[in-house]
C-alpha positions as protocol buffer text, in pm:
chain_id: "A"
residue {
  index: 1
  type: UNK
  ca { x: 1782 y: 3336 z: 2526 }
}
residue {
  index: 2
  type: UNK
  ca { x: 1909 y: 3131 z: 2281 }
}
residue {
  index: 3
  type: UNK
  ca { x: 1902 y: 2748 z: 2365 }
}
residue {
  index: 4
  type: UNK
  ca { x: 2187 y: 2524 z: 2388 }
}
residue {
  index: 5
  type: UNK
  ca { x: 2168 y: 2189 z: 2166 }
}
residue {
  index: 6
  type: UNK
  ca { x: 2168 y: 1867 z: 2242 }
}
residue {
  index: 7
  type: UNK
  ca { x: 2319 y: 1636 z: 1936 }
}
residue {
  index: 8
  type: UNK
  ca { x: 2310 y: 1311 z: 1853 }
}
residue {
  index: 9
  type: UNK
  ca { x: 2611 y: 1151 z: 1634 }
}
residue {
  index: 10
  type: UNK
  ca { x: 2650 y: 837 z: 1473 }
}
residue {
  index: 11
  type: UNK
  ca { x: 2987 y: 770 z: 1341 }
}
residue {
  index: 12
  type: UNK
  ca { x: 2880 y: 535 z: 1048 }
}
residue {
  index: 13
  type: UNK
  ca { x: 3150 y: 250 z: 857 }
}
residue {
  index: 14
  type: UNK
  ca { x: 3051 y: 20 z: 624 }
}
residue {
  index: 15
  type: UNK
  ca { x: 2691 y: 115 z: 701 }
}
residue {
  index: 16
  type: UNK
  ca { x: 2662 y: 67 z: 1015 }
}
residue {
  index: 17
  type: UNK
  ca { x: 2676 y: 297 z: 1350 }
}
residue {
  index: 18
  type: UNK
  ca { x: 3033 y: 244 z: 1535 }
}
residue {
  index: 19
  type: UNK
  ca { x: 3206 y: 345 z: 1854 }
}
residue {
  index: 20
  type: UNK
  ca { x: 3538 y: 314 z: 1957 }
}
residue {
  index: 21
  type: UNK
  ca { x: 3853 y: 480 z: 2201 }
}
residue {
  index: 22
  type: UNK
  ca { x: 4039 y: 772 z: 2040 }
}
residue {
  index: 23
  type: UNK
  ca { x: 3932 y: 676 z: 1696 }
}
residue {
  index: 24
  type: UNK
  ca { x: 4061 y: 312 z: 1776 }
}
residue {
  index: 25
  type: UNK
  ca { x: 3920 y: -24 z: 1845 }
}
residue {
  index: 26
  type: UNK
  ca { x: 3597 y: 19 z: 1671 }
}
residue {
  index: 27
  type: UNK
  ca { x: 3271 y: -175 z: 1811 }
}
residue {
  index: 28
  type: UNK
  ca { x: 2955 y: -247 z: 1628 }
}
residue {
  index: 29
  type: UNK
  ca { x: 2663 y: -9 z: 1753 }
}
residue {
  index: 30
  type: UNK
  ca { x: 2382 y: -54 z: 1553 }
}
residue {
  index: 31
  type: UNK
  ca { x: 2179 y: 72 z: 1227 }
}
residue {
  index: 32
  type: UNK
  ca { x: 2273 y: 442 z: 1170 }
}
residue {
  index: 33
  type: UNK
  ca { x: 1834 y: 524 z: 1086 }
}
residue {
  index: 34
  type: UNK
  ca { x: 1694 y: 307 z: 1384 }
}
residue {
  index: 35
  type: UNK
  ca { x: 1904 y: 498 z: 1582 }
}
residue {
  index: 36
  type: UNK
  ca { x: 1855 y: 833 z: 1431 }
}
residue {
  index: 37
  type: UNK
  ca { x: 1521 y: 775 z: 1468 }
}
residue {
  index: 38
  type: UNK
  ca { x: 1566 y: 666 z: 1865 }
}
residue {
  index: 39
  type: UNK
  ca { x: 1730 y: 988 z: 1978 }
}
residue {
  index: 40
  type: UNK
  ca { x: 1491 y: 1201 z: 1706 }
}
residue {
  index: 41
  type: UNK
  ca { x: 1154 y: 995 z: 1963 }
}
residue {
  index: 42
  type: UNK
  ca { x: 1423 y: 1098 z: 2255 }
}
residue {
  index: 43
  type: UNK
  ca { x: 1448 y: 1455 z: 2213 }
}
residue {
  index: 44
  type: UNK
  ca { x: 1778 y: 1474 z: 2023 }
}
residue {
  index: 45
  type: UNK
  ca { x: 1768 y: 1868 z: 1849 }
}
residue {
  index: 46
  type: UNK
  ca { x: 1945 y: 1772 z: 1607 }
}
residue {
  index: 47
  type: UNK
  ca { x: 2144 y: 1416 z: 1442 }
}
residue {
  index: 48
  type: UNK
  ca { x: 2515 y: 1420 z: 1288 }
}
residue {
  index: 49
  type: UNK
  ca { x: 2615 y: 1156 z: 1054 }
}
residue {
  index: 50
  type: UNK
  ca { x: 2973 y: 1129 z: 1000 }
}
residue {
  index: 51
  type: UNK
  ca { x: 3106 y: 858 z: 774 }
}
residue {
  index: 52
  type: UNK
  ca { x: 3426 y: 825 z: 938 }
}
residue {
  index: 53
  type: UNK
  ca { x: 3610 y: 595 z: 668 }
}
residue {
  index: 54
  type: UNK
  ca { x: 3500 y: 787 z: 370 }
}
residue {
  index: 55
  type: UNK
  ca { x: 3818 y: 971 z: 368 }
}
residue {
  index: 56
  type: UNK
  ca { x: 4092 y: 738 z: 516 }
}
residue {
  index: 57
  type: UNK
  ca { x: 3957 y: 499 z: 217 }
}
residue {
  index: 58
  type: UNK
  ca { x: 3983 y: 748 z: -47 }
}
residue {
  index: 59
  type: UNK
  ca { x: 3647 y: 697 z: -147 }
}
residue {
  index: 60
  type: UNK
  ca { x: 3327 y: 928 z: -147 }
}
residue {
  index: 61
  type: UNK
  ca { x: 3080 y: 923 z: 95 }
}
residue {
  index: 62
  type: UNK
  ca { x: 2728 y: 740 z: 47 }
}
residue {
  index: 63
  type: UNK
  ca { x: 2453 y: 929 z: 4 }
}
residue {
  index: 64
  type: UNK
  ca { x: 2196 y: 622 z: 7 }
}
residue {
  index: 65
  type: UNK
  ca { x: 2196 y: 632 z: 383 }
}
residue {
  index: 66
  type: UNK
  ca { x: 2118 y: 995 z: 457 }
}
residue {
  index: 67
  type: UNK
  ca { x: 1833 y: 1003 z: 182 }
}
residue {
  index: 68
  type: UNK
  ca { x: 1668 y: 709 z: 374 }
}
residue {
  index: 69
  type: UNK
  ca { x: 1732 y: 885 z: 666 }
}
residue {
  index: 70
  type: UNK
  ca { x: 1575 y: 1213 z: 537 }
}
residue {
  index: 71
  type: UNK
  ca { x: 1226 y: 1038 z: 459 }
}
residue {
  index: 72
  type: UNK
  ca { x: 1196 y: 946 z: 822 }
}
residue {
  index: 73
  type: UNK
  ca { x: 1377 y: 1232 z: 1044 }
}
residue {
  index: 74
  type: UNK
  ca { x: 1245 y: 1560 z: 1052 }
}
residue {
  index: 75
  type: UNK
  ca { x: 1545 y: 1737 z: 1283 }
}
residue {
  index: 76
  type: UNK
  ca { x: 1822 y: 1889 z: 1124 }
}
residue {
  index: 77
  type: UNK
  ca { x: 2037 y: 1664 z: 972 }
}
residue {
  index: 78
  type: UNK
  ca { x: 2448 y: 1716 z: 911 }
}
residue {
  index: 79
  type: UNK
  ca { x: 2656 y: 1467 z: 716 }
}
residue {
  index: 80
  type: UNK
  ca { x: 2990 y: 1497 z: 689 }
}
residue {
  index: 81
  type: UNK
  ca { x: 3325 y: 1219 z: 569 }
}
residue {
  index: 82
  type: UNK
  ca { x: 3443 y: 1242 z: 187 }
}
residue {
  index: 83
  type: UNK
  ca { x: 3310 y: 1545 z: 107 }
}
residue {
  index: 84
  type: UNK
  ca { x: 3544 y: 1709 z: -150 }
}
residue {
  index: 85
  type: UNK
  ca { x: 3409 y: 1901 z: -388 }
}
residue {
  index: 86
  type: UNK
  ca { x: 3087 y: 2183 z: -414 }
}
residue {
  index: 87
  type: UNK
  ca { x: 2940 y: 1930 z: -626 }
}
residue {
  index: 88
  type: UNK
  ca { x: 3015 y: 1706 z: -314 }
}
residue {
  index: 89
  type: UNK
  ca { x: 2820 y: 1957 z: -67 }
}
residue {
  index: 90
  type: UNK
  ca { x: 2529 y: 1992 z: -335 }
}
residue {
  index: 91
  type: UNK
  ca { x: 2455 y: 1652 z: -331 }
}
residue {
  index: 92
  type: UNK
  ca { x: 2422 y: 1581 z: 43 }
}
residue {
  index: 93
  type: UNK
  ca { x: 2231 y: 1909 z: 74 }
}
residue {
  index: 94
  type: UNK
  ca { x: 1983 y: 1736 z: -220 }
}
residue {
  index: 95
  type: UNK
  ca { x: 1998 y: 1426 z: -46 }
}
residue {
  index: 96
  type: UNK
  ca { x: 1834 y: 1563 z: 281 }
}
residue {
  index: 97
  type: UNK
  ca { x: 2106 y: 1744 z: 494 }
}
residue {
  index: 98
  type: UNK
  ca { x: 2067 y: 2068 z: 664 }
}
residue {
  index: 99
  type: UNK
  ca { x: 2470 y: 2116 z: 703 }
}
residue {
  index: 100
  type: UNK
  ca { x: 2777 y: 1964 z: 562 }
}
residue {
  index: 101
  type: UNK
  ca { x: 3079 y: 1902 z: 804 }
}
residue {
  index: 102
  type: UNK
  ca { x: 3377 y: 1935 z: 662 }
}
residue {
  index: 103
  type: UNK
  ca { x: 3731 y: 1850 z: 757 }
}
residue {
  index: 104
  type: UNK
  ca { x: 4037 y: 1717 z: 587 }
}
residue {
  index: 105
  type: UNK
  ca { x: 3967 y: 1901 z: 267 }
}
residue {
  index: 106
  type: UNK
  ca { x: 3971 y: 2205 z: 418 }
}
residue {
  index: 107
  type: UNK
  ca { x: 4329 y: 2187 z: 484 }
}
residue {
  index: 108
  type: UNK
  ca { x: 4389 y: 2050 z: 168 }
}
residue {
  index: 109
  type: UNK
  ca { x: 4165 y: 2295 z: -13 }
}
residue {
  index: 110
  type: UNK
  ca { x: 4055 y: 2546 z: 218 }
}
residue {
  index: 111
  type: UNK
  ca { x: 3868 y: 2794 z: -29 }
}
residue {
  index: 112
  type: UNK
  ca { x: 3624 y: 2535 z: -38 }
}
residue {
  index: 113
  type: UNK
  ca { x: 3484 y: 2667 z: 280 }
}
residue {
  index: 114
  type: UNK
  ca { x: 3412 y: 2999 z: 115 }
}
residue {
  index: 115
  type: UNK
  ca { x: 3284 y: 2871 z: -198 }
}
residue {
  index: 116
  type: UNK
  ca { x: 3028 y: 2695 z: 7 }
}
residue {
  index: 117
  type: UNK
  ca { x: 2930 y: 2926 z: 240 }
}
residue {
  index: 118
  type: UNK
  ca { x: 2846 y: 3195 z: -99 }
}
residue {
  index: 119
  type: UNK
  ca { x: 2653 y: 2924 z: -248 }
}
residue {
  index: 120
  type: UNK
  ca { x: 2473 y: 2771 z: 1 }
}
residue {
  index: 121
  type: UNK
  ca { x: 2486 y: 3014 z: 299 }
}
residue {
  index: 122
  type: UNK
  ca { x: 2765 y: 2995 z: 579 }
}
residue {
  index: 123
  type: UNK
  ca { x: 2483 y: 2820 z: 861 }
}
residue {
  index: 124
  type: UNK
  ca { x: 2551 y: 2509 z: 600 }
}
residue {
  index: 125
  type: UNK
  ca { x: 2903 y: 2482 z: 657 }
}
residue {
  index: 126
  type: UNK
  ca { x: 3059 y: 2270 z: 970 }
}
residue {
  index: 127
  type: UNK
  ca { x: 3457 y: 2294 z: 979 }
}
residue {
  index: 128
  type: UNK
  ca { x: 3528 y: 1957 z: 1224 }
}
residue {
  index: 129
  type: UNK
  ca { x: 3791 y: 1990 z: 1370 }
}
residue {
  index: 130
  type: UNK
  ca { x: 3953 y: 1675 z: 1536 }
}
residue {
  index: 131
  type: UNK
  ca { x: 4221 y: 1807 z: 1778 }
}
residue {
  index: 132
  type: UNK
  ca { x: 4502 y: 1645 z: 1993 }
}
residue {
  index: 133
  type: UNK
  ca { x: 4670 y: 1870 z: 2280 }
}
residue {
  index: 134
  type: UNK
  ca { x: 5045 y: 1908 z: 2276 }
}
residue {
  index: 135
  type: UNK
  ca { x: 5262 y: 2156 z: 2477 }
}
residue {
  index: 136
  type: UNK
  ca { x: 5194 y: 2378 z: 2305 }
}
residue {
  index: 137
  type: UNK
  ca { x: 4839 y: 2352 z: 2246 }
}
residue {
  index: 138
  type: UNK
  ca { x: 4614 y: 2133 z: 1971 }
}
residue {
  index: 139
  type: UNK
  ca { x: 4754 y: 1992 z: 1684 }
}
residue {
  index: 140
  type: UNK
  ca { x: 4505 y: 1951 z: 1367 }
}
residue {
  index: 141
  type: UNK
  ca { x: 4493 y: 1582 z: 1276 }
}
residue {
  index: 142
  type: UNK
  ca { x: 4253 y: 1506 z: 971 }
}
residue {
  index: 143
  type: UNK
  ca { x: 4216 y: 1153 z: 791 }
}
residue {
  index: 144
  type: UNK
  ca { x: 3939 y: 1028 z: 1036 }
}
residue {
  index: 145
  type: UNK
  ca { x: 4172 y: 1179 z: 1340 }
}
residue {
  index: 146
  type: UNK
  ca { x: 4491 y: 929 z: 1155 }
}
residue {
  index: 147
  type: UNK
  ca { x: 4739 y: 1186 z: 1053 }
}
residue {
  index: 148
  type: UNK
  ca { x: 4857 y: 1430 z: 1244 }
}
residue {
  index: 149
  type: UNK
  ca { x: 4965 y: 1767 z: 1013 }
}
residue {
  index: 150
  type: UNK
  ca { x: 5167 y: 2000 z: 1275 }
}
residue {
  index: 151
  type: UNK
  ca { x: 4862 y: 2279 z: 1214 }
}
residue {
  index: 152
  type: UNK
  ca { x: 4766 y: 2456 z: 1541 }
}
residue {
  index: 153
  type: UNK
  ca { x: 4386 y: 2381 z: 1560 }
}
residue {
  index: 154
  type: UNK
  ca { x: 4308 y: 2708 z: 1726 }
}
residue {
  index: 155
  type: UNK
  ca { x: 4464 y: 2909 z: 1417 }
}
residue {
  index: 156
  type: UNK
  ca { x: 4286 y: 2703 z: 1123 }
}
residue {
  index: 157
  type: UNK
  ca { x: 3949 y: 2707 z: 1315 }
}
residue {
  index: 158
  type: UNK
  ca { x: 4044 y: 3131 z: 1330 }
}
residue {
  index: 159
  type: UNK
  ca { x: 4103 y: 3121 z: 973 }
}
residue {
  index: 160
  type: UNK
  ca { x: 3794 y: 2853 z: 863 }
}
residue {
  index: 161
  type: UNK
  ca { x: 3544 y: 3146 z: 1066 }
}
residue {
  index: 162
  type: UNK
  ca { x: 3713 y: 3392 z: 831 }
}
residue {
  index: 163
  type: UNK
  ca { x: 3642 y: 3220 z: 511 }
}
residue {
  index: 164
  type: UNK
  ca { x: 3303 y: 3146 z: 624 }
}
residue {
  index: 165
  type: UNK
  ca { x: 3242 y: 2838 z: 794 }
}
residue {
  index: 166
  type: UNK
  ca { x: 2908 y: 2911 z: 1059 }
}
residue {
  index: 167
  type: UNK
  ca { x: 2976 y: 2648 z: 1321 }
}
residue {
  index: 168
  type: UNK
  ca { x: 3317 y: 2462 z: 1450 }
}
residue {
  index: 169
  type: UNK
  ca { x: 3248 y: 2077 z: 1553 }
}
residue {
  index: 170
  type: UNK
  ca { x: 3557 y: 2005 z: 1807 }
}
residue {
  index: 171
  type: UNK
  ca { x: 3674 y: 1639 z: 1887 }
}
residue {
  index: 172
  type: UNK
  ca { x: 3912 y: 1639 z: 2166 }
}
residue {
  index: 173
  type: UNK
  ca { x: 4066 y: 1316 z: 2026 }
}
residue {
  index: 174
  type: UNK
  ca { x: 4252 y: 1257 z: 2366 }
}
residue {
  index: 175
  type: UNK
  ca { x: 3919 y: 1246 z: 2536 }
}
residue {
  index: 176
  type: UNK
  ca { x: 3660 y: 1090 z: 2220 }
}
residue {
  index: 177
  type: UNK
  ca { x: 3532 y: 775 z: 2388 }
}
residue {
  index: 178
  type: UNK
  ca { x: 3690 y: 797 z: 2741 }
}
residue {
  index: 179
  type: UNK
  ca { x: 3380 y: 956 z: 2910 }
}
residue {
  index: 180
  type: UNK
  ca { x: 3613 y: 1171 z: 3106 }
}
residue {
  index: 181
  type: UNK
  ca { x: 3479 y: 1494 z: 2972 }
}
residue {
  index: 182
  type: UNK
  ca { x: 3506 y: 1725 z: 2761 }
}
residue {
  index: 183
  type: UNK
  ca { x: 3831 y: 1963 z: 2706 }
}
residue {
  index: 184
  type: UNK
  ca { x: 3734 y: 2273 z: 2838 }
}
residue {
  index: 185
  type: UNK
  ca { x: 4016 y: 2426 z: 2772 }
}
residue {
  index: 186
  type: UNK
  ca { x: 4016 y: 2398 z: 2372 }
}
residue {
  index: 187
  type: UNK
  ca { x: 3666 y: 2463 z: 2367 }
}
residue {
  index: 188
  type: UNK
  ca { x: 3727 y: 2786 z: 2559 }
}
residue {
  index: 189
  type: UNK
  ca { x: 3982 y: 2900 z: 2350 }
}
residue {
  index: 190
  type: UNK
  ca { x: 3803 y: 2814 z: 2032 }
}
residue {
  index: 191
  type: UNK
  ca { x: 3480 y: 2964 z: 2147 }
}
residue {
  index: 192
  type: UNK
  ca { x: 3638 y: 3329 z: 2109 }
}
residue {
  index: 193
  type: UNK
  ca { x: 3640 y: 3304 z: 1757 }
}
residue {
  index: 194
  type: UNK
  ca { x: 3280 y: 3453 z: 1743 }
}
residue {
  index: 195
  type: UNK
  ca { x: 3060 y: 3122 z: 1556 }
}
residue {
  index: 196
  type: UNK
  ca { x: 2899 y: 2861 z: 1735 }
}
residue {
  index: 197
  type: UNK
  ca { x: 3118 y: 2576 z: 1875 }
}
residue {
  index: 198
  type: UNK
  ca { x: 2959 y: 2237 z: 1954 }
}
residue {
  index: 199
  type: UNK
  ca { x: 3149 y: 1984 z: 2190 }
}
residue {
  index: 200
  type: UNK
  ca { x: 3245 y: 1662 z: 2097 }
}
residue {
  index: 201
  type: UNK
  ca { x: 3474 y: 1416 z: 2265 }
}
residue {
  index: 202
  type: UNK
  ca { x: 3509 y: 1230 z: 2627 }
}
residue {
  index: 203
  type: UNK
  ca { x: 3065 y: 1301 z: 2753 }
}
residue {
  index: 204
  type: UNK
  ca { x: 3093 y: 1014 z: 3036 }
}
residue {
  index: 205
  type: UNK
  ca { x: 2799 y: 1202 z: 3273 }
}
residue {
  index: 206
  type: UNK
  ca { x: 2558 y: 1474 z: 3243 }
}
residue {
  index: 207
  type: UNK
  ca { x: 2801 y: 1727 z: 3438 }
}
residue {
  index: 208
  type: UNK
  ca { x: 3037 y: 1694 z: 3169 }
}
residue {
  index: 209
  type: UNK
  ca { x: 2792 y: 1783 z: 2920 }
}
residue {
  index: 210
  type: UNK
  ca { x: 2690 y: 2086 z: 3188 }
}
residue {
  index: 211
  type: UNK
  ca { x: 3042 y: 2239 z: 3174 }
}
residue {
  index: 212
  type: UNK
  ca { x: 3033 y: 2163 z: 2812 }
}
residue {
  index: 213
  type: UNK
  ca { x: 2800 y: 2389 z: 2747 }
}
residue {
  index: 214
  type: UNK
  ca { x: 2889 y: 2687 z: 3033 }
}
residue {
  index: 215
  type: UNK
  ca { x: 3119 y: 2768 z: 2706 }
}
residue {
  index: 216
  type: UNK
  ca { x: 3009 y: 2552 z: 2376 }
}
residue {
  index: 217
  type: UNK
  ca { x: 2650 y: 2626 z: 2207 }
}
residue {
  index: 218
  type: UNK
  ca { x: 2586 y: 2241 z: 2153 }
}
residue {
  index: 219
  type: UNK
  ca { x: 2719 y: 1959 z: 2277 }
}
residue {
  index: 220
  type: UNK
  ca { x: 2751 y: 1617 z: 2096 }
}
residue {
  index: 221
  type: UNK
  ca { x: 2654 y: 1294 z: 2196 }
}
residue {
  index: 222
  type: UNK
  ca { x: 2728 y: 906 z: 2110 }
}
residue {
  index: 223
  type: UNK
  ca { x: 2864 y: 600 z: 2317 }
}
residue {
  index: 224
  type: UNK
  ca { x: 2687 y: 706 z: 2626 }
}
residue {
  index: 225
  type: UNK
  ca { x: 2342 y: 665 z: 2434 }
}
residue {
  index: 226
  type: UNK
  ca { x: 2452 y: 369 z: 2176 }
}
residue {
  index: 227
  type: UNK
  ca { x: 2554 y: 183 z: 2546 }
}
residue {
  index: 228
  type: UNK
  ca { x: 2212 y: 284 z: 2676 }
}
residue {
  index: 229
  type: UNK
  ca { x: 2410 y: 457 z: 2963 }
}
residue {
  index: 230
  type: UNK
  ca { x: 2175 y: 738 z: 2926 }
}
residue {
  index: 231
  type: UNK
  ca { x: 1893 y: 857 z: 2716 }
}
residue {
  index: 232
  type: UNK
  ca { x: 1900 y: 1218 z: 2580 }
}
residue {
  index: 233
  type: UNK
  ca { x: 1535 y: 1300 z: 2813 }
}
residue {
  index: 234
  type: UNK
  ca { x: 1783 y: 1173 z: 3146 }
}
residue {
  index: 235
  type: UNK
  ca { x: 2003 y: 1439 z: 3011 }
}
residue {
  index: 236
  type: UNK
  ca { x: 1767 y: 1714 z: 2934 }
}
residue {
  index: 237
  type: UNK
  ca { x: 1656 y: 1707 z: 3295 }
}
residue {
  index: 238
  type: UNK
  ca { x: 1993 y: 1704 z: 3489 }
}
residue {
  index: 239
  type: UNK
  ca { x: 2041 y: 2016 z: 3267 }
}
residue {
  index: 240
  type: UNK
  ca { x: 1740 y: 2169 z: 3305 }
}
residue {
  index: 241
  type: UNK
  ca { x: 1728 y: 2126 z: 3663 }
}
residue {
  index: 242
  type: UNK
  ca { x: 2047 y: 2294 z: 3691 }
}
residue {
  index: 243
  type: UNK
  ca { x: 1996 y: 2590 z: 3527 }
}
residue {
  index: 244
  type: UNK
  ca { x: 2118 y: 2481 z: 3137 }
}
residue {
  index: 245
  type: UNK
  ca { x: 1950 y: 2664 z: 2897 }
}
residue {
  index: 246
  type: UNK
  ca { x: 1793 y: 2388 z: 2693 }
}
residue {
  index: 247
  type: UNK
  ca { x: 1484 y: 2287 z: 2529 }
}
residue {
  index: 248
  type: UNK
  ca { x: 1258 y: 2175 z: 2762 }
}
């Protein structure tokens, strides 16, 4: 049986590790390696680094950080904010990361997704999605979850799987920082699409991250361990006691 994954993610500005409410009132949370490293000691399977200004600021992402991270982690790393270009995906794959997650650009430039998955294999490419319910369903926002672009979430994730993207990261950006839980619902309906979905958004308790992954293959964690609310070997045992199919 394949196991489900437990991932750590550090949503990194000006350096350093923050956390906030629906994308919104940011707090300090630390320095984006010592914590890596933590939840690497912890158990974490594997550690996403997302520079969440990169875009919004119309600037690249830095590189610096995941390189020093690479010399000390040895779990599989994914960086993703400001990544543009192939040269772009090249560079964080040479500076130590396992994946690339990629998000506004691939609204803005979609065939990037395919011309990365032919170079570098698809199980490099992450489409993020951040996603905000409506009546309707989930409207794609992109810009570090800013701007919202009237694109049904479900559809682009359809058509990112088609093009060759080999794993969907979803932020539910109603629940991201609430610890309410996961939406169930979107990652449900995304996880028909037939590549790996991992959860993001709203873990508040180790049930949600149960239910999480009754229909997700991984399920991502941050303010709940940058509070110290939990610890990711607290976790593993809730799940593993009830019947999760995790790494022991």
């Amino acid at each position: 049986m394949i196991k489900k994954r437990i991932i750590a993610c550090l949503d990194i500005q000006a350096g350093r590790v923050v956390k906030g409410t629906r994308f919104a009132d940011l707090r300090d949370a630390g320095d984006p390696v010592e914590l890596a490293r933590r939840y690497q000691e912890q158990g974490a399977d594997e550690v996403v680094f997302l520079d969440i200004g990169a875009t919004p600021e119309g600037r690249p992402t830095t590189f610096a950080l995941l390189e020093r991270a690479a010399r000390e982690l040895h779990v599989p790393l994914t960086l993703g904010g400001g990544l543009r270009s192939l040269d772009d995906v090249a560079a964080a794959l040479r500076a130590g990361a396992d994946k690339v997650a990629l998000n506004t650009i691939t609204l803005e430039r979609p065939q990037l997704v395919a011309e990365a998955a032919k170079r570098f294999g698809r199980q490099c490419v992450v489409v993020a999605l951040d996603a905000r319910r409506t009546p309707s369903g989930w409207e794609l926002l992109t810009h570090g979850g800013r701007k919202g672009t009237g694109v049904d979430a479900i559809q682009h994730a359809t058509e990112m799987a088609r093009l060759g993207a080999g794993e969907l990261l979803a932020t539910s950006v109603d629940r991201d920082g609430t610890r309410s839980g996961y939406d169930l619902e979107l990652l449900a309906a995304l996880s028909g699409i037939g590549v790996p979905v991992v959860a993001s958004g709203g873990a508040g308790r180790w049930e949600h991250v149960r239910d999480a992954l009754a229909v997700a293959d991984a399920a991502l964690l941050a303010g709940i361990l940058h509070s110290g609310a939990t610890t990711i070997p607290i976790m593993r045992s809730h799940l593993l006691e009830a019947g999760v199919a995790v790494r022991p």
